[in-house]
C-alpha positions as CSV (number, residue, x, y, z in Angstrom):
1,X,-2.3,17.4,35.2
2,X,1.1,18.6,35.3
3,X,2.6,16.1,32.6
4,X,-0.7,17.6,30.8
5,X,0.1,21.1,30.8
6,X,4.0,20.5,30.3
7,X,3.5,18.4,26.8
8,X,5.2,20.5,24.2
9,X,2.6,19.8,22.0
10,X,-0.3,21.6,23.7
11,X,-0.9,25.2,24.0
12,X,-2.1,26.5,27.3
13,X,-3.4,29.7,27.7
14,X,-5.3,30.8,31.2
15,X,-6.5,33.7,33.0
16,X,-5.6,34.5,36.3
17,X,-5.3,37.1,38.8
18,X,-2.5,35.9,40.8
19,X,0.2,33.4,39.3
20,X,-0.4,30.4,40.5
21,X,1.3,26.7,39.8
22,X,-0.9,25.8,36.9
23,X,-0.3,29.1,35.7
24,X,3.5,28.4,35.6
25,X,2.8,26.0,33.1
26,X,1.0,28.4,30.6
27,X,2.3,29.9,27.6
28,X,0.3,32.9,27.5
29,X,-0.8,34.5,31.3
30,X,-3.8,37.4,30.3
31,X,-4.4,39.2,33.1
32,X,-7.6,38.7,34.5
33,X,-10.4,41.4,36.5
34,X,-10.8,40.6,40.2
35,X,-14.7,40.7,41.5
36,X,-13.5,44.4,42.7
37,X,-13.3,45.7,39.0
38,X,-16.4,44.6,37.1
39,X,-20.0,43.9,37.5
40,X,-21.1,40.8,37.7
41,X,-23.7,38.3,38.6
42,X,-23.7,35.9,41.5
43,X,-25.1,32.8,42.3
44,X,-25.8,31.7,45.5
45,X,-24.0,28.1,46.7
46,X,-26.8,25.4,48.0
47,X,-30.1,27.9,46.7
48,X,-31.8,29.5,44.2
49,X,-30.9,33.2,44.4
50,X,-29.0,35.3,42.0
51,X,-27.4,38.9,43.4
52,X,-25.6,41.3,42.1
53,X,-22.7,43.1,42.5
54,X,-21.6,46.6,41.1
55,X,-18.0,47.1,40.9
56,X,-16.0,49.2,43.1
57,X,-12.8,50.5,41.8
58,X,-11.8,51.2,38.1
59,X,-9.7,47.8,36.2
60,X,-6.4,48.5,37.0
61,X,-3.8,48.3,34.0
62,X,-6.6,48.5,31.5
63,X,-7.9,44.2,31.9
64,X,-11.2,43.5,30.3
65,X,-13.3,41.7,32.1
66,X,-13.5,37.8,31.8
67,X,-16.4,37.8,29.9
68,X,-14.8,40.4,27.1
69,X,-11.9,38.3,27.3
70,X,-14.2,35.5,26.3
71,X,-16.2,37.5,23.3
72,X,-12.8,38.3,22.0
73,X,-11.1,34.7,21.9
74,X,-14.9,34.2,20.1
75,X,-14.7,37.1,17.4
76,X,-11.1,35.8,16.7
77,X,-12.2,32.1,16.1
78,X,-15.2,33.4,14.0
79,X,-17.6,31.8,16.9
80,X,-21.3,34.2,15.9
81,X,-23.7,32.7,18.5
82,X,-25.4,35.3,19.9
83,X,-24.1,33.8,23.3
84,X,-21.1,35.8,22.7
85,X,-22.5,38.8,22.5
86,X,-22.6,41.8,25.1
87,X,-24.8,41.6,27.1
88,X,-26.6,45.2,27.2
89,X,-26.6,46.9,31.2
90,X,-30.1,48.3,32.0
């Protein structure tokens, strides 16, 4: 994996909340959300349930989630499946 993220000619891009040693290889670091800032959806390891969690305190610095990090890498590349779209909170 390392000799794979060191080749010059690949571009490595990642998002993290902490720098960690595959991070040290990217080129680009985007800041990522911890569960703390955002809403999401959980499932549960080993069974069938699905929960969800509200978020606690505001994004700190401004980071969009990882999922608006995600429909924006896809509006950039011109990706239009609807899979990319937001998803609208009830």
């Amino acid at each position: 994996m390392k000799q794979a993220l060191a080749r010059k000619d690949v571009f490595v891009a990642g998002i993290e909340v902490a720098m960690t040693d595959s991070m040290a290889y990217a080129d680009v670091v985007l800041p990522a959300c911890t569960h703390f800032e955002h809403a999401d959806l959980y499932p549960a390891y080993g069974q069938q349930y699905l929960q969800r969690a509200e978020a606690v305190i505001r994004p700190c610095r401004r980071k969009p989630s990882n999922t608006e990090i995600f429909r924006r890498l896809a509006a950039k590349f011109g990706l239009t499946d609807p899979a990319f779209g937001r998803a609208t909170p009830n």
